[in-house]
C-alpha positions as CSV (number, residue, x, y, z in Angstrom):
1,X,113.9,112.0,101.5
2,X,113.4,108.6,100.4
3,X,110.2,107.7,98.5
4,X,109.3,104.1,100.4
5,X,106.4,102.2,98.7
6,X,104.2,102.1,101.3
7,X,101.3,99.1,99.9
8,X,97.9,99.7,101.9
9,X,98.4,96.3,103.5
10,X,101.6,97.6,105.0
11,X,100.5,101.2,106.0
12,X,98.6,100.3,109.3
13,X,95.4,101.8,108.1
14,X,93.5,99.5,106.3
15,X,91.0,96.7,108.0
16,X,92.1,93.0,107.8
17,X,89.2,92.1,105.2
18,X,90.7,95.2,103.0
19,X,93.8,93.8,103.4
20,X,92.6,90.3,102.1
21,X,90.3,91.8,99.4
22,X,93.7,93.3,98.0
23,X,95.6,89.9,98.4
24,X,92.8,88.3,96.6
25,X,92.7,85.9,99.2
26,X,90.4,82.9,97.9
27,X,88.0,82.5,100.5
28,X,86.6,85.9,99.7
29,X,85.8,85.8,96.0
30,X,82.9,84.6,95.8
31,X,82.1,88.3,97.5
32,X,82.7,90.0,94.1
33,X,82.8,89.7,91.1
34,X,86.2,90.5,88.9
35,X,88.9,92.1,90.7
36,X,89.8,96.0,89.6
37,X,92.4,95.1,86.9
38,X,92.2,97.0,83.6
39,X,92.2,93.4,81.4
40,X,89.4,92.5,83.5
41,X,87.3,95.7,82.9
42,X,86.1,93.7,79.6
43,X,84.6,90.9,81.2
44,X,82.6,94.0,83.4
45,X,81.5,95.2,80.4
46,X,79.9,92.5,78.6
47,X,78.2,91.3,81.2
48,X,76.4,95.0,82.2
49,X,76.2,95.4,78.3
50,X,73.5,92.2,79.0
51,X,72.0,92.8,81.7
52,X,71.6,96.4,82.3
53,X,68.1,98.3,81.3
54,X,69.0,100.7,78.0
55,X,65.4,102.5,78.8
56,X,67.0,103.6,81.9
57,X,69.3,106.0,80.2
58,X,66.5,108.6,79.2
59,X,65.7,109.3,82.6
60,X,69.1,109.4,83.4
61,X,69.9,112.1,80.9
62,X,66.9,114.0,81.1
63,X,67.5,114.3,84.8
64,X,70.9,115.4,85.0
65,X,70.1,118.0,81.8
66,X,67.2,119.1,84.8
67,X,69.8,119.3,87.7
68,X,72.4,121.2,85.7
69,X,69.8,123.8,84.1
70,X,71.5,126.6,86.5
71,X,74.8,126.1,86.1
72,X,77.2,127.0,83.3
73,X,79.2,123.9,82.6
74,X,82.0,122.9,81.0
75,X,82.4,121.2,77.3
76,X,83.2,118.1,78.4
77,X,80.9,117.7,81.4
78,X,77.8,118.6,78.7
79,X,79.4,115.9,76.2
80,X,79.8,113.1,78.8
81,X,75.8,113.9,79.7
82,X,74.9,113.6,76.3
83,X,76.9,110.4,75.9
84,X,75.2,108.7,78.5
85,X,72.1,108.0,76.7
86,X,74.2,105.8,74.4
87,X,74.3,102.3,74.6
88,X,78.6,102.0,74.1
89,X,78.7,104.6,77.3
90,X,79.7,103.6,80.5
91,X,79.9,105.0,84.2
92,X,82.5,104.9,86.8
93,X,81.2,106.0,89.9
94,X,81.7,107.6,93.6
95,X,79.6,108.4,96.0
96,X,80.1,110.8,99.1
97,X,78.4,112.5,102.0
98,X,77.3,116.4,101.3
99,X,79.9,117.5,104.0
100,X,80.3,121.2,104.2
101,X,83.0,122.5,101.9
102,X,83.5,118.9,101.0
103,X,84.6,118.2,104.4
104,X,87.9,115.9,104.4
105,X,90.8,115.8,101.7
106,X,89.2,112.4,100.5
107,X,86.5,114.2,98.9
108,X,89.2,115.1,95.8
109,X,91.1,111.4,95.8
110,X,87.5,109.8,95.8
111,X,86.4,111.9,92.5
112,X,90.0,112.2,91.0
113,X,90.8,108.4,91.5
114,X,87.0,108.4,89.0
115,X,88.2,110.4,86.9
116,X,91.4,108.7,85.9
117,X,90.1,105.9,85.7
118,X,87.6,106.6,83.1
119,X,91.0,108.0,81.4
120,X,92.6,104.9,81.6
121,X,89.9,102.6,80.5
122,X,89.2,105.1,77.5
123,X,93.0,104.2,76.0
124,X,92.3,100.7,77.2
125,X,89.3,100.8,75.2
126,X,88.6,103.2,73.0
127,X,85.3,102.0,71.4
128,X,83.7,102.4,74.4
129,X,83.3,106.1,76.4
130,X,83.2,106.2,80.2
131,X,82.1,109.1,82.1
132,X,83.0,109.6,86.0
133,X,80.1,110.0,88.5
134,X,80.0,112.1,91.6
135,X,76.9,110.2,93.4
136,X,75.8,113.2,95.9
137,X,74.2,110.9,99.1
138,X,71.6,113.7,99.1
139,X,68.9,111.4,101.2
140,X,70.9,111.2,103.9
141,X,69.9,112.3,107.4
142,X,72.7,112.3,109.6
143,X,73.5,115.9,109.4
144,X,76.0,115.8,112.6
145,X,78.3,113.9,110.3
146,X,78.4,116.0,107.7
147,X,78.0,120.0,109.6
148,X,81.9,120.8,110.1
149,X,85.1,120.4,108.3
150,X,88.7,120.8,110.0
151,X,91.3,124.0,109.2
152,X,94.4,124.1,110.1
153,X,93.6,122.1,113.3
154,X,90.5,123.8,114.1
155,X,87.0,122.7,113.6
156,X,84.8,125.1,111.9
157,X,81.2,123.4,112.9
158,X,77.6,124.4,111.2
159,X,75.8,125.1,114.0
160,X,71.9,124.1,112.9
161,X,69.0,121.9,113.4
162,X,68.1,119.8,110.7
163,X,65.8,116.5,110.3
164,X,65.4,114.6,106.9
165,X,67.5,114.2,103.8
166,X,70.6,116.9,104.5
167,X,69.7,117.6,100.4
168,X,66.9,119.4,100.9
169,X,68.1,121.3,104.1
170,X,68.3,125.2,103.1
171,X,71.6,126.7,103.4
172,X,70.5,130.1,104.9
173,X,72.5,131.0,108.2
174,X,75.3,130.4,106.7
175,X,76.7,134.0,106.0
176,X,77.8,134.3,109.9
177,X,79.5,131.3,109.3
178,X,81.1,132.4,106.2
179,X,82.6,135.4,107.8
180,X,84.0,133.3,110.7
181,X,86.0,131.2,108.5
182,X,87.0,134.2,105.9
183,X,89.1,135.7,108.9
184,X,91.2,132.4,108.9
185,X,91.8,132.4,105.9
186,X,93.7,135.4,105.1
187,X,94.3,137.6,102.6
188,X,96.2,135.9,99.6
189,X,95.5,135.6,96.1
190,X,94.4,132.0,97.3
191,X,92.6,132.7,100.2
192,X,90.4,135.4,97.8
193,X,89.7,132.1,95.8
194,X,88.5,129.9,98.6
195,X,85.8,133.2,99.7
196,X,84.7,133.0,96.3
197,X,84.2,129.7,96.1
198,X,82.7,129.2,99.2
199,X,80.4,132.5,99.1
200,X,79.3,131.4,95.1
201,X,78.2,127.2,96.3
202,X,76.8,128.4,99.9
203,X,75.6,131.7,99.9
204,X,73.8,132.0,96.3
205,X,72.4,128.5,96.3
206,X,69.1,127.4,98.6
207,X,70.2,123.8,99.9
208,X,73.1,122.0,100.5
209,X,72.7,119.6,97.0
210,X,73.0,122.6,95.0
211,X,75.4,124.2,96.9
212,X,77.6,120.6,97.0
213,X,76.8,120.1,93.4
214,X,77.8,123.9,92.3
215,X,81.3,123.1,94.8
216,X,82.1,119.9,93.1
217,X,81.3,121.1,89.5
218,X,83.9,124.2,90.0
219,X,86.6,122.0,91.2
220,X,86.7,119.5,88.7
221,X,84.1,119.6,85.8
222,X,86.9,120.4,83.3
223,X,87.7,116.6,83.7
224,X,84.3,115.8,82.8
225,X,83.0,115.1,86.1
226,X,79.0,114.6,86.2
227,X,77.3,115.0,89.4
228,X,74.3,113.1,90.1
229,X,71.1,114.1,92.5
230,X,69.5,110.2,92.5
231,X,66.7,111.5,94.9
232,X,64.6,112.1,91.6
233,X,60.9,110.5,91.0
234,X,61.6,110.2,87.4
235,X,65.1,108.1,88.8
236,X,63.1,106.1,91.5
237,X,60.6,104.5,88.8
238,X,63.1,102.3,87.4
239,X,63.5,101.1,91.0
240,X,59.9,100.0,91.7
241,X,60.4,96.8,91.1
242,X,63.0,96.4,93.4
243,X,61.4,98.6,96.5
244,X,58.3,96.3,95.9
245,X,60.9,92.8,96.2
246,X,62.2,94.5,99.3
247,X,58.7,95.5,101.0
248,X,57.1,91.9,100.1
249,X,59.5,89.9,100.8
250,X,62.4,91.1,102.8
251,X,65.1,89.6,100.3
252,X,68.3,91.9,101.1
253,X,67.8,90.9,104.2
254,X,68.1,87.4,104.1
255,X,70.9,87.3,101.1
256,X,72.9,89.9,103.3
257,X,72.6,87.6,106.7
258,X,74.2,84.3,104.6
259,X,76.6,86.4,103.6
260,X,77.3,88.1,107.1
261,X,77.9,84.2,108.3
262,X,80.5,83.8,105.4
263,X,82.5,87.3,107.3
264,X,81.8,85.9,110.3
265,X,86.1,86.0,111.1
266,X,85.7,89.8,110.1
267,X,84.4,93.2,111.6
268,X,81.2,93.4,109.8
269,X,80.9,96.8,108.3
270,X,76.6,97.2,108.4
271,X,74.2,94.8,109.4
272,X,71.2,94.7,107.4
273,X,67.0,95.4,108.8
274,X,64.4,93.5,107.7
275,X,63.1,96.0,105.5
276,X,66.2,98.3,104.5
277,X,63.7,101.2,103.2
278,X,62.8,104.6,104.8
279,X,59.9,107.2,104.2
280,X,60.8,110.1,103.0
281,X,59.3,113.3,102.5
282,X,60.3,117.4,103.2
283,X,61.9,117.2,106.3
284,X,61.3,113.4,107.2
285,X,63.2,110.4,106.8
286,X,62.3,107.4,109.1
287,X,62.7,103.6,108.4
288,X,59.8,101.4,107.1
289,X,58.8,98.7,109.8
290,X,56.7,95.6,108.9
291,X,54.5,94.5,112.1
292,X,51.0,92.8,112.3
293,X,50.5,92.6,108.8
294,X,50.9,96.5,108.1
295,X,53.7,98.9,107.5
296,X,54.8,101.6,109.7
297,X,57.0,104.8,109.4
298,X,59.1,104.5,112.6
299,X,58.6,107.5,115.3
300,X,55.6,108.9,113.8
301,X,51.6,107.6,113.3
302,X,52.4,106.8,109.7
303,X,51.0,103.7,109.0
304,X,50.0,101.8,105.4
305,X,48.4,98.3,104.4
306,X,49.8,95.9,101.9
307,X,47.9,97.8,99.2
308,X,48.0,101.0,100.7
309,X,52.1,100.8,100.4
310,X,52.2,98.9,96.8
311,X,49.7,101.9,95.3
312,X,51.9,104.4,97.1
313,X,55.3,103.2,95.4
314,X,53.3,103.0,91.7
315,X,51.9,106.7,92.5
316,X,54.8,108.6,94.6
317,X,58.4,106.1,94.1
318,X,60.0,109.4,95.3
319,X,58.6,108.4,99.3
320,X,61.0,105.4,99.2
321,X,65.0,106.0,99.9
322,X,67.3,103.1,100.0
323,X,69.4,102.7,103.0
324,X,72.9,101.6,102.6
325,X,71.9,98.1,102.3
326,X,69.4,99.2,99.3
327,X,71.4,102.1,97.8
328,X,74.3,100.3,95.9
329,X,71.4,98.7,94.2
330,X,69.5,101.5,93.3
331,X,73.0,103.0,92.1
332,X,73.1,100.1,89.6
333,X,69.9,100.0,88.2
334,X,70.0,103.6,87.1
335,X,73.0,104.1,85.9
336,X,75.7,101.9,83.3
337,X,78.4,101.6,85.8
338,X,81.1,99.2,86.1
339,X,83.1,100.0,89.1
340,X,82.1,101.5,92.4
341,X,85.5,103.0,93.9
342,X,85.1,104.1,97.6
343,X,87.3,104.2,100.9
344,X,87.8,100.9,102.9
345,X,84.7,101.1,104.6
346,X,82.6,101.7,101.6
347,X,84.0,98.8,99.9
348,X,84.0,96.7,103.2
349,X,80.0,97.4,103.2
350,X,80.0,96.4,99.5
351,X,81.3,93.2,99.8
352,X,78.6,92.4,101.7
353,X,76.1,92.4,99.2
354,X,76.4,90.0,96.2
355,X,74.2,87.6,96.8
356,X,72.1,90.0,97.4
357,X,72.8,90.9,93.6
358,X,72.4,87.8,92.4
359,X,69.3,87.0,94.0
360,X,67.9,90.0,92.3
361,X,69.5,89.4,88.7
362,X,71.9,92.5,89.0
363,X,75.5,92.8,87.5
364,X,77.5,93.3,90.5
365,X,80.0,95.8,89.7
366,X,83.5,95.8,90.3
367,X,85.0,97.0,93.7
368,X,88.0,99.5,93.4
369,X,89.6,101.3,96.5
370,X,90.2,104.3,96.0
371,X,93.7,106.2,96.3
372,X,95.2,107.3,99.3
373,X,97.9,110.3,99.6
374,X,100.1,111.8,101.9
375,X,100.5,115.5,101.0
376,X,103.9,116.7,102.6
377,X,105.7,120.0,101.7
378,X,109.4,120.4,101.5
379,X,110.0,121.7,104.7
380,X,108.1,118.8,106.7
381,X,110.8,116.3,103.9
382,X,113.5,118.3,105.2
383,X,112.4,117.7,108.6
384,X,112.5,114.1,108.0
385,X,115.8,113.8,106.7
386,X,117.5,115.9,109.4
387,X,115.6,113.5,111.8
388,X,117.0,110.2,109.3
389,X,113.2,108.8,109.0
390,X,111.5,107.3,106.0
391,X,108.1,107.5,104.9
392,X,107.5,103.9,106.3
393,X,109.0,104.8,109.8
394,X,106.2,108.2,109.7
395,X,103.3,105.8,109.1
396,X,104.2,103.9,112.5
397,X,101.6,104.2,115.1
398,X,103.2,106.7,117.4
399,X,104.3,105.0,120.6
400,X,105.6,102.6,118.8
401,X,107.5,105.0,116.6
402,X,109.1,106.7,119.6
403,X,110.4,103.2,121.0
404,X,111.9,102.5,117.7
405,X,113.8,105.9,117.8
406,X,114.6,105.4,121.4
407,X,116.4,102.4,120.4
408,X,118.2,103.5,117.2
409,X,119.5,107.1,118.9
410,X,120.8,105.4,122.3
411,X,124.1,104.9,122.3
412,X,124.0,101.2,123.9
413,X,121.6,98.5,123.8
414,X,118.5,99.1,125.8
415,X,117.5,95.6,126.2
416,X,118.2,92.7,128.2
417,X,118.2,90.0,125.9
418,X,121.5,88.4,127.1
419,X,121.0,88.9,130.5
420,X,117.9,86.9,129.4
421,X,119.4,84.5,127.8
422,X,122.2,83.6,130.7
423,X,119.3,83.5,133.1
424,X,118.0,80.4,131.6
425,X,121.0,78.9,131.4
426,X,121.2,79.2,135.1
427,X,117.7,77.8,135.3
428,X,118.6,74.9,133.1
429,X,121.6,73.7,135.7
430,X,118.5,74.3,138.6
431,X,116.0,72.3,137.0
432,X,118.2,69.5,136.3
433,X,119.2,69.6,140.4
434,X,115.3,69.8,140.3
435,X,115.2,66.2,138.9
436,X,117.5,64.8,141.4
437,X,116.0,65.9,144.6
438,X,112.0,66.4,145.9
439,X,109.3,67.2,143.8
440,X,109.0,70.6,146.1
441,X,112.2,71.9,144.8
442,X,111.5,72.2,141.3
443,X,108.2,75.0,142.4
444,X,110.5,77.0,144.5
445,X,112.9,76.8,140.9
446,X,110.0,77.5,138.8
447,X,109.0,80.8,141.2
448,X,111.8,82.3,141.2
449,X,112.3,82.1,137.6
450,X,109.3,83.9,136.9
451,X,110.2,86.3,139.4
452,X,113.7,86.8,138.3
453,X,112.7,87.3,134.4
454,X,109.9,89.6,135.7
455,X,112.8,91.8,137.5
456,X,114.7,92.2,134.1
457,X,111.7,92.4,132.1
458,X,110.7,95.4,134.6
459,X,114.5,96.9,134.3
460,X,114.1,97.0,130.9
461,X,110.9,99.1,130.8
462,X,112.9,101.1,133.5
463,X,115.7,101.7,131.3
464,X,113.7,102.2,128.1
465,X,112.0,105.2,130.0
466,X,115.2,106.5,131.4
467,X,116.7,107.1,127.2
468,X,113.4,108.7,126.5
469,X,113.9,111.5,129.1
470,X,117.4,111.8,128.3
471,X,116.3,111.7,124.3
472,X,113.3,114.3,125.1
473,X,114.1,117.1,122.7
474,X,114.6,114.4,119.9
475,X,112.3,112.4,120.1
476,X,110.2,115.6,120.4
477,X,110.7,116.7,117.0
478,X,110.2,113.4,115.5
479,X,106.8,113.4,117.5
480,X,105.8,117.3,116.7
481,X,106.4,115.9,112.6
482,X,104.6,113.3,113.1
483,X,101.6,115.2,114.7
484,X,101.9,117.5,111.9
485,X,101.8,115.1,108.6
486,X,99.5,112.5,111.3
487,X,96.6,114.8,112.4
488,X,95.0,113.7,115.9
489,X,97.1,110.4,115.0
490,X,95.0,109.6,112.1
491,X,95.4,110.0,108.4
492,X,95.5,113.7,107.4
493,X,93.5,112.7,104.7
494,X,90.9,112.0,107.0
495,X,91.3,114.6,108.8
496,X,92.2,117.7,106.8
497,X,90.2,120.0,104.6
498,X,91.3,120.7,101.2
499,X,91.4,124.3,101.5
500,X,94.4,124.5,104.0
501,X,96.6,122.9,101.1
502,X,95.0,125.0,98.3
503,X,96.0,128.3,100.5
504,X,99.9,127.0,99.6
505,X,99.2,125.5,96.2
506,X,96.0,126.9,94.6
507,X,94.9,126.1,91.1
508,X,97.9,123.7,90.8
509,X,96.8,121.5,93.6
510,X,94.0,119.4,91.6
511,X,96.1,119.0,88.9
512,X,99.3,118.1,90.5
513,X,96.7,115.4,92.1
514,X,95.4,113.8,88.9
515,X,98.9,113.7,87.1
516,X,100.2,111.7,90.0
517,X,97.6,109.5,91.2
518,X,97.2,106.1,89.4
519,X,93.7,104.3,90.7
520,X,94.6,100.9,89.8
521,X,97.4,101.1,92.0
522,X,97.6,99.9,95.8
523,X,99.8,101.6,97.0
524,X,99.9,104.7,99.3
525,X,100.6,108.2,97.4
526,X,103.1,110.6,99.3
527,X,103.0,113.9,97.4
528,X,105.4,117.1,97.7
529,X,103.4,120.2,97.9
């Protein structure tokens, strides 16, 4: 089967301002800083190299040496800790949601598009070191989004109640679970990997951070991968500075707002609060309201004074969590980093916040996308070139996909463009009578033209519908294929868990994936399997 080059502007799937961020279009630049290209990685560097905080790497390291204490790592996951505390090292960074069993396939392209990059920049520069970061969004509280993952077409959901950061939520009731899933899977060589997996990051951890962290670490720390935990005091205290900015005087908010008018031809991705803080503590996270000269903790009786909130920060940084607005800032004051690669929403919401940057003297870093894949085994190619489609006619939205084939496969014409095209030229000879009689004339012309075009504009529709019944068990299997590589009509990377694949591939897969992805690309990866 052809290998089309399907660019993300041309796939259908990405939003307009994605589609302009990739094209560079001018009117957005002044929304980021360099574009993700490996000459302009340089510029990146020297200008973190001045402005980032070197005191802010002992916490760093001493804090990831804390969060790794129980696990057995690998050499090179050890070695990139160890090089973060010098001043040459730099980060490249992901972040993700703690979805259960990582949730969908873009878990692995989010870290593995990280982790080849760090390769790339490393022959690109090699007097520098880069280490890729797994940012676990541990203080997140939306647990409905994160509770299930999809197999095989069916949704395997954690049925539990949970309030406050999903980090600290404890992973026990999850055995019956466990079981419930291990009958799906079968009994393969694979599938006795997947149990193991699962039953070592869920069953013998206590929360869902060190469960997620344990997951991740398993499937890629021989690439180096370091996981990060940011919902740390010891991280938090370089950030003081900036929660204290945020609680006086409301600044991401008003940066954020100019820069929402400048989008204002776009689908903004968040809109920012006027204080873009929460509370947090055990099971509570709730957002930080400023009324009446005092600050409140929404939906409780948790209230504080100026002072009373300013001596809490300087005692206890760890009650304060960024929201999403807050967080990318937080990410860059802790950590080295020179590129932030996320999906197109991610980097939708990042592009939102550079003044914001700038008004608080932070290097802003550089936006990547991250890559994209199809994953297709030979059978479903097969399929394809029996039916003679190419990649490019499977990435069609689906009804329009089955009017294209509708059209190609009939053995005549199915429109009515001539018949069109005559019956204008009999209007033409009307209208000119039109001209040479009463005024009346040329409405009665003018309604039955609209009537008559309607008429063949209807026949067509009629006869387009006609060639799909006759076409039915064709257009069937190009339909069932597309279903089948276009889960729910949506990207099967979205979609998917990564353990259905693994069942075919195993150990292979992740490797197969980092020899054929290339981050700096933009194009859409269709892999055999």
């Amino acid at each position: 089967m052809p290998t089309d080059c399907i660019s993300y502007q041309n796939s259908g799937y990405f939003s307009k301002l994605i589609q302009d961020y990739l094209d560079q279009k001018p009117e957005l630049q002044s929304l980021y800083n360099h574009f993700p290209t490996l000459e302009n990685f340089e510029k990146q560097i020297v200008e973190k190299q001045s402005n980032f905080n070197n005191n802010n790497r002992i916490p760093l390291v001493a804090t990831l040496k804390k969060q790794y204490q129980n696990i057995e790592i690998s050499d090179s996951t050890k070695q990139n800790i160890e090089l973060l505390s010098l001043e040459n090292t730099f980060t490249i960074t992901t972040g993700h949601q703690l979805n259960l069993f990582s949730g969908p396939l873009y878990f692995l392209y989010k870290i593995i598009s990280t982790i080849n990059l760090t390769k790339e920049l490393k022959s690109k520069y090699p007097t520098y070191n880069f280490v890729p970061i797994y940012w676990m969004a541990t203080e997140d509280h939306d647990f409905e989004e994160i509770n299930y993952f999809n197999f095989k077409g069916k949704k395997f959901r954690w049925n539990k109640e949970s309030t406050g950061p999903v980090g600290r939520l404890s992973t026990e009731g999850l055995a019956e679970f466990f079981e419930i899933y291990s009958l799906e899977l079968g009994s393969s060589t694979n599938a006795g990997v997947l149990k193991k997996l699962f039953e070592e990051a869920y069953l013998k951890h206590h929360n869902l951070a060190d469960a997620t962290r344990f997951l991740a670490d398993k499937l890629f720390s021989n690439y180096g991968l370091v996981i990060l935990d940011a919902d740390d005091a010891d991280l938090k205290r370089a950030f003081i500075p900036f929660v204290k900015e945020e609680l006086e005087n409301q600044t991401s908010f008003k940066a954020v707002q100019q820069t929402i008018e400048q989008l204002k031809d776009y689908t903004v991705q968040v809109n920012p609060r006027e204080i873009n803080l929460f509370y947090i503590e055990d099971t509570l996270r709730e957002r930080i309201i400023f009324e009446n000269d005092k600050y409140f903790v929404n939906n409780t009786k948790i209230s504080f004074s100026k002072e009373e909130i300013l001596k809490l920060l300087e005692s206890n940084p760890e009650k304060f969590s960024p929201n999403v607005i807050m967080r990318p800032l937080y990410q860059e004051i802790i950590l080295p980093n020179l590129c932030y690669i996320g999906g197109g929403g991610e980097i939708a919401y990042w592009l939102e916040l550079k003044s914001f940057f700038n008004a608080v003297n932070i290097t802003f870093p550089m936006l990547l996308v991250r890559n994209s894949v199809l994953l297709s085994t030979e059978k479903q190619a097969k399929k394809a070139d029996n039916l003679n489609l190419s990649w490019k006619d499977l990435f069609t939205k689906p009804a329009d996909l089955v009017n294209a084939i509708t059209h190609k496969l009939s053995a005549f014409p199915i429109d009515l463009t001539s018949q069109k095209e005559t019956l204008e030229k009999q209007f033409e000879y009307l209208y000119e009578l039109a001209q040479q009689t009463d005024k009346s004339f040329t409405g009665a012309v003018k309604a039955q033209e609209v009537k008559q075009k309607k008429g063949l504009e209807n026949l067509e529709k009629r006869l387009l519908k006609a060639q799909k019944r006759k076409l039915d068990s064709e257009l069937q299997r190009v339909t069932d294929l597309q279903c089948e590589l276009f889960p729910n009509q949506s990207l099967q990377e979205r979609q998917s868990n990564f353990s259905e694949f693994y069942l075919e591939k195993g150990e292979q897969l992740i490797p197969l994936l980092i020899q054929k992805l290339k981050p700096l690309e933009t194009n859409f990866n269709i892999i055999m399997i």
